[in-house]
N, C-alpha and C positions, 0 to 999 in steps of 0.2 A: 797356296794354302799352307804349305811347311814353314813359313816365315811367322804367317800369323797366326799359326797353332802356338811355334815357340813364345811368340811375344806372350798369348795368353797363360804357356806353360809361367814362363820367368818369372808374368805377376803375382802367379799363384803361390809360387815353387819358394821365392826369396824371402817371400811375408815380410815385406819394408812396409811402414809405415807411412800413411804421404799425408802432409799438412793440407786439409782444403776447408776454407771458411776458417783457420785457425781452431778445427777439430779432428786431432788423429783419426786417419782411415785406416782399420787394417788391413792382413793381406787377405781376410776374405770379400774384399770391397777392391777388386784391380779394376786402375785405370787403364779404362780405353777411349784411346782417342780415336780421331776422325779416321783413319789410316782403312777401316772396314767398310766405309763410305768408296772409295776408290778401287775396290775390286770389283769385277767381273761379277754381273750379278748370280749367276748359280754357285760362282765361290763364296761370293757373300752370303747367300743362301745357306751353304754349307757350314760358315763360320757360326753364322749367327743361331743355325740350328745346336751345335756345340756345344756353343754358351748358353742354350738354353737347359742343355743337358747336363752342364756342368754345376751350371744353379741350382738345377736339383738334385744331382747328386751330392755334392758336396755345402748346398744350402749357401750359396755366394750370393753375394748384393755386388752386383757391377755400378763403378762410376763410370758414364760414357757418355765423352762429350763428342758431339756434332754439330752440321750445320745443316744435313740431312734430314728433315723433320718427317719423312716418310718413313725412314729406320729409325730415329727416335719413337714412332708411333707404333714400330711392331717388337722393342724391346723394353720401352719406360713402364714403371708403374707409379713413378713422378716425375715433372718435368722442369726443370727451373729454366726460365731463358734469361739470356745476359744481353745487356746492351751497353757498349764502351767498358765493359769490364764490371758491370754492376748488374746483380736479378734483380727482373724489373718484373718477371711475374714467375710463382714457384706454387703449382697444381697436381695434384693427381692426372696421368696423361689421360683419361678419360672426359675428366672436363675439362681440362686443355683443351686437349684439341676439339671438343665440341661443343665451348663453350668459352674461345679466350677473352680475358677482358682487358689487355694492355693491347694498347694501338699498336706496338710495336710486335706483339706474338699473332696479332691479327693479321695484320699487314706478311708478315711471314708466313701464316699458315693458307692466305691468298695466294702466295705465289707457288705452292704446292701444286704438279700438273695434277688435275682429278676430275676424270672425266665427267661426274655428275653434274661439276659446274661450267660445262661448254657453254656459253653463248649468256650467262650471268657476268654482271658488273664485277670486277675484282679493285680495290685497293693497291696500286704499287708503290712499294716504299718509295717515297720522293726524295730527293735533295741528295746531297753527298753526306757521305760518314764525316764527322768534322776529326778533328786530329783528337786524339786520347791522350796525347801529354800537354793536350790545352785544351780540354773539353770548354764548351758553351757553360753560360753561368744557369744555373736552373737547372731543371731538369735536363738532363743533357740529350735527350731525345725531343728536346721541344721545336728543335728546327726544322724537323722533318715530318713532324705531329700533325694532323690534321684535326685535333682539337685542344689544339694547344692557347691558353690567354696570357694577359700578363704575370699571372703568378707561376707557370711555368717558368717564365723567362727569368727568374730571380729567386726563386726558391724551390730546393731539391725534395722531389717527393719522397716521404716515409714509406717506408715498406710495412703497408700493414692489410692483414688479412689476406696473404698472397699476393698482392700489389702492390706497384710504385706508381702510382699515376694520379694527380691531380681530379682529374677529370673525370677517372671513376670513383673517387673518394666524394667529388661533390657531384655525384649522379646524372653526368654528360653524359655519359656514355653507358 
C-alpha cells in the first residue's frame, strides 16, 4: 500500500503535465495505470477508497487506465475503450456498462465473471489480436467482429456519437 500511496502522492505532488489525445492534462488529472488492478483486493480496496477521498477533497479527475472492467466500473464516470490503440467506444460508465454498443466493449463486458449471468449465453472475443504495427485494413476490429461485412474490411469506422463501428452507424446492431 506505501508504494501506491507514493505513486498517487508523486502524481499529485509534481503537477507535470502529460499529453493524451494531444490535449494537456494537469496535475489534478494523475495517471493511473493498471498497477491498482494487481493488488491484493482489500489493498485495492483501501487504495481505491483513497482516491476517492482524495477527489473529494482536493476535487481531482483521475485518468485510469485498465483492462479491469470491474474496477473501471466502481471508479469511472466515463469510460473510453481502446482497441489496437484507437477508442472505439467513449460513454458515461453508466451506460456503458449497461448499455455498450461496440462489439468489441460487448464482447469484453461478457467476459466480466457476474454471477447474475450463470447459465446465460455469453459472447467470447474470438480470433487472435492481429499485430498493431500491421493492423488489418478496415476496421481493425473486423477480423474478430461478429458483425462485421465488406465495408469493414476496407474502410475504417468514424468515430461518431460515441462510436466507431460500422454496424452500429447502419443499425445492425
Amino acid at each position: 500500500m506505501v508504494i501506491a500511496t507514493i505513486h498517487i502522492a508523486t502524481a499529485i505532488i509534481t503537477e507535470a503535465t502529460l499529453s493524451f489525445l494531444g490535449v494537456g492534462v494537469p496535475a489534478t488529472q494523475p495517471l493511473l495505470e493498471w498497477w491498482i488492478t494487481v493488488l491484493d483486493v482489500s489493498v485495492q480496496a483501501q487504495i481505491l477508497n483513497l482516491m476517492a477521498d482524495l477527489q473529494d477533497r482536493l476535487g481531482l479527475t483521475y485518468l485510469f487506465i485498465s483492462h479491469n472492467l470491474a474496477v473501471v466500473s466502481l471508479v469511472a464516470d466515463r469510460v473510453g475503450v481502446m482497441y489496437l490503440g484507437r477508442i472505439v467506444e467513449l460513454a458515461n460508465a453508466s451506460d456503458l456498462f449497461a448499455r455498450p454498443r461496440h462489439p468489441y466493449t460487448r464482447m469484453l463486458l461478457d467476459a466480466v465473471p457476474d454471477l447474475a449471468m450463470t447459465g446465460k449465453p455469453r459472447t467470447p472475443v474470438a480470433g487472435e489480436v492481429p499485430n498493431s504495427l500491421a493492423p488489418p485494413a478496415g476496421c481493425p476490429f473486423h477480423p474478430r467482429c461478429p458483425h462485421a461485412n465488406a465495408r469493414c474490411q476496407v474502410e475504417v469506422p468514424p468515430f461518431s456519437d460515441g462510436v466507431a463501428c460500422h454496424a452500429v452507424e447502419e443499425g445492425r446492431i
